[in-house]
C-alpha positions as CSV (number, residue, x, y, z in Angstrom):
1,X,-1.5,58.7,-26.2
2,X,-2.7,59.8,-23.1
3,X,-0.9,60.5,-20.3
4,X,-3.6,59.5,-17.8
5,X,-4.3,55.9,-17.1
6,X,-6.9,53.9,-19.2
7,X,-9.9,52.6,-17.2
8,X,-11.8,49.2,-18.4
9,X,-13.9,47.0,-17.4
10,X,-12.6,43.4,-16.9
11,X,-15.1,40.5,-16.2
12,X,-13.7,38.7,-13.3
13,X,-16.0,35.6,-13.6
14,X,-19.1,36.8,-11.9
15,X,-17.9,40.2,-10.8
16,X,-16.8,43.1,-12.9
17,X,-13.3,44.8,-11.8
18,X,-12.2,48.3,-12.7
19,X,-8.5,47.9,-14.7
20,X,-6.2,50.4,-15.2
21,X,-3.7,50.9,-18.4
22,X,-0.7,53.7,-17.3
23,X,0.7,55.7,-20.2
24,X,3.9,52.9,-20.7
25,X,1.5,50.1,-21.3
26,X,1.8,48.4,-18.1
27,X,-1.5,47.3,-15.4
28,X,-2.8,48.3,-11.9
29,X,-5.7,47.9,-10.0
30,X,-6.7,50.4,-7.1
31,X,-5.7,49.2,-3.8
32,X,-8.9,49.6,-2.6
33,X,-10.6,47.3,-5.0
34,X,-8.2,44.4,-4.8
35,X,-8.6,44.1,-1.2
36,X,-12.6,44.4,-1.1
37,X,-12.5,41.7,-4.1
38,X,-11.1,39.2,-1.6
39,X,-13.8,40.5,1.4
40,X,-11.0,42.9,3.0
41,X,-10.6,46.7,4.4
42,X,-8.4,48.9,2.4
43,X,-5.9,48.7,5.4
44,X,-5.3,45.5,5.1
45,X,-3.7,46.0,1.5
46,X,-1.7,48.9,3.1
47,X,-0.5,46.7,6.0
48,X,0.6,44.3,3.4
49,X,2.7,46.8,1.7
50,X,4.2,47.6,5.1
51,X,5.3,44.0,5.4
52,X,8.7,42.1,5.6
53,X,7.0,40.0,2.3
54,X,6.6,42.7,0.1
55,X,9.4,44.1,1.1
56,X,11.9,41.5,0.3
57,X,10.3,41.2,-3.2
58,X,10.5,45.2,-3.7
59,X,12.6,46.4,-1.4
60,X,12.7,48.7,1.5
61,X,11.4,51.7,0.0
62,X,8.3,50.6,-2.3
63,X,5.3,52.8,-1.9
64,X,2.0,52.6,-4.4
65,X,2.1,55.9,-6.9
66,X,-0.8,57.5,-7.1
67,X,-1.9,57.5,-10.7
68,X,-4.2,60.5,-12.7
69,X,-7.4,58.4,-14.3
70,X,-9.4,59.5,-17.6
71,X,-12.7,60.4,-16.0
72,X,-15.7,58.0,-17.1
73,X,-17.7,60.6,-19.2
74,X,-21.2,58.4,-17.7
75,X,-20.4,59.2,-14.5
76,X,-19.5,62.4,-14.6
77,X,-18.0,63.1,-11.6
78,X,-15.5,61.2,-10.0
79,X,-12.8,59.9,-8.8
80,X,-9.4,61.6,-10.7
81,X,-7.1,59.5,-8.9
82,X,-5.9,55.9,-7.4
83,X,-3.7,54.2,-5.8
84,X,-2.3,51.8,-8.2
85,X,-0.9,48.6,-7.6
86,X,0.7,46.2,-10.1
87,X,-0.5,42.8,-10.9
88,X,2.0,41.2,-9.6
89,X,1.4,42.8,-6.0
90,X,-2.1,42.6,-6.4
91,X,-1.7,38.9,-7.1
92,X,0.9,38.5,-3.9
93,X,-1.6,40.4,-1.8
94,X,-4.1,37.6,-2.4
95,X,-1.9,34.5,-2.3
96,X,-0.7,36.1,1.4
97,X,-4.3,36.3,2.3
98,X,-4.7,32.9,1.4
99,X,-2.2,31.5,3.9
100,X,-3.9,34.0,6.6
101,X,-7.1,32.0,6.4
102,X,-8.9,34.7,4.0
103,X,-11.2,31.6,2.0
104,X,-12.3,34.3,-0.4
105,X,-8.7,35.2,-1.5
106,X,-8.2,31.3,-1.7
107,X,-10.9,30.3,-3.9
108,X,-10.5,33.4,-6.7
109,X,-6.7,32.0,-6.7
110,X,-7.6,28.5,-6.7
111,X,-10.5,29.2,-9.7
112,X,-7.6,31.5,-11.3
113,X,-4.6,29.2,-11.3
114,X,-6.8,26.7,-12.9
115,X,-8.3,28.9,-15.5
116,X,-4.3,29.9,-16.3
117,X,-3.4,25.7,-16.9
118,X,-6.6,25.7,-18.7
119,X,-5.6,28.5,-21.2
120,X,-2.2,26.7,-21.6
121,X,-3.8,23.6,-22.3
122,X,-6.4,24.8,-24.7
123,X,-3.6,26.6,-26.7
124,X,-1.8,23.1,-26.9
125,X,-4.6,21.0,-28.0
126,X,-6.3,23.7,-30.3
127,X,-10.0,24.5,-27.8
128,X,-11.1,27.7,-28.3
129,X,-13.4,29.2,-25.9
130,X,-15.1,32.9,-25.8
131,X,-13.9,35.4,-22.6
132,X,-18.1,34.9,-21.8
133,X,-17.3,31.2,-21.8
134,X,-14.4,31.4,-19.4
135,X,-15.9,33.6,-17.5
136,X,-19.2,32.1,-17.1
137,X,-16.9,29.1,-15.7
138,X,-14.3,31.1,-14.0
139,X,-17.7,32.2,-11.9
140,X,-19.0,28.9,-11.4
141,X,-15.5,27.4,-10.3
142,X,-14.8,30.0,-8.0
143,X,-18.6,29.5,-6.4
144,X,-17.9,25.6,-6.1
145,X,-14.6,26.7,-4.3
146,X,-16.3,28.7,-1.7
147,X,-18.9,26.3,-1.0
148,X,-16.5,23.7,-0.6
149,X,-14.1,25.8,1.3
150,X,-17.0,27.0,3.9
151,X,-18.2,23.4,4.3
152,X,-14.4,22.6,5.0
153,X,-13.7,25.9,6.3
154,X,-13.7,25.5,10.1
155,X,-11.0,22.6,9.5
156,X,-8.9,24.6,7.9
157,X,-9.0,27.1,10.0
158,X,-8.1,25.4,13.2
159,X,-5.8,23.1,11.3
160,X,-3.9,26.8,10.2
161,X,-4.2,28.1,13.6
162,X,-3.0,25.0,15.4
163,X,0.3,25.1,12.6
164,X,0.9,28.8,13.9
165,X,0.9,27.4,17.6
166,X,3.2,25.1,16.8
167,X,5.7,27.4,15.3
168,X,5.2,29.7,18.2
169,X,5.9,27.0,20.4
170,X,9.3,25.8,18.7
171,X,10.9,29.7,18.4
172,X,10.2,29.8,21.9
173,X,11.8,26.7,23.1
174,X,14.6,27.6,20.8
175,X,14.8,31.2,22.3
176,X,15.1,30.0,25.5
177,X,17.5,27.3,24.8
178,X,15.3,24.3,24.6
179,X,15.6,22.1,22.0
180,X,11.4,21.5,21.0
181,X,12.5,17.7,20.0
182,X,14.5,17.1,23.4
183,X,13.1,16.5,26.8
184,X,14.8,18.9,29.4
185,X,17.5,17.8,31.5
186,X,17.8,18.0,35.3
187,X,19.8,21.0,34.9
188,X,17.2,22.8,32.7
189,X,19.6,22.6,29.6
190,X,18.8,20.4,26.6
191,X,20.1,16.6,26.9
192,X,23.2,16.0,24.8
């Protein structure tokens, strides 16, 4: 076995992602790629990383490793190296995005999470479908989700910006010893 990670291509409905296998079987993607799937900058998946989120689900000291790639003998030259991140973090990364008003991020979870209960439910009542079958509706799932989320999107939007206002708007009552739920008393305190 190699002590370089694997590299493969992995249809992602209508978009082909690079997938790493490391030496001790487990997955990663590059940072890079998993943040310009979703329409983002690089930095945004290292901001993530930086974050109180990821941080309470790895702990303070989590950084990406940096993992040694087999070269793709077609290309010839290459990238040797990436910055790996595991599923799991890759798959965080997105569903954060999602709550930050990233519609991309939301559709490819939406179209996944369905395409998981699907799998589950085919298993269970015996379907069997090819990967080109799945994908082919993976892709068109995940195209009916962006429509439907740009035709919705400026809702959504505002409806998310005007639930971040709100919280805002409650820590700093309760900061400055308001109660958000209480109309002021003479004295400036809250009523009792």
């Amino acid at each position: 076995m190699s002590d370089k990670a694997q590299r493969a291509e992995i249809p992602l409905g209508s978009v082909t992602i690079e997938g790493f296998m490391l030496p001790d079987g487990s997955y990663v993607m590059s940072q890079t790629q998993a943040a310009h799937l979703i329409g983002e900058n690089e930095i945004n998946a290292r901001r993530f990383l930086e974050s109180k989120a990821i941080k309470a689900l790895l702990g303070d000291g989590y950084t990406p490793d940096t993992f040694e790639i087999e070269r793709d003998p077609e290309q010839g030259r290459g990238q040797g190296r990436i910055r790996g991140l595991p599923l799991e973090i890759v798959s965080t990364f997105w569903l954060q995005q999602t709550f930050r008003g990233n519609q991309q991020a939301r559709s490819l979870c939406m179209a996944l999470m369905r395409e998981t209960l699907e799998r589950r439910f085919d298993a269970a009542f015996g379907v069997t479908r090819s990967e080109d079958e799945r994908n082919q509706r993976l892709s068109e799932r995940n195209a009916e989700l962006e429509r439907a989320l740009r035709y919705l999107g400026e809702g959504m939007a505002m409806e998310d910006e005007l639930l971040r206002r709100l919280e805002q708007y409650e820590r700093w009552f309760q900061e400055t010893g308001y109660s958000p739920y209480e109309l002021p008393t003479e004295e400036g305190g809250e009523n009792n």
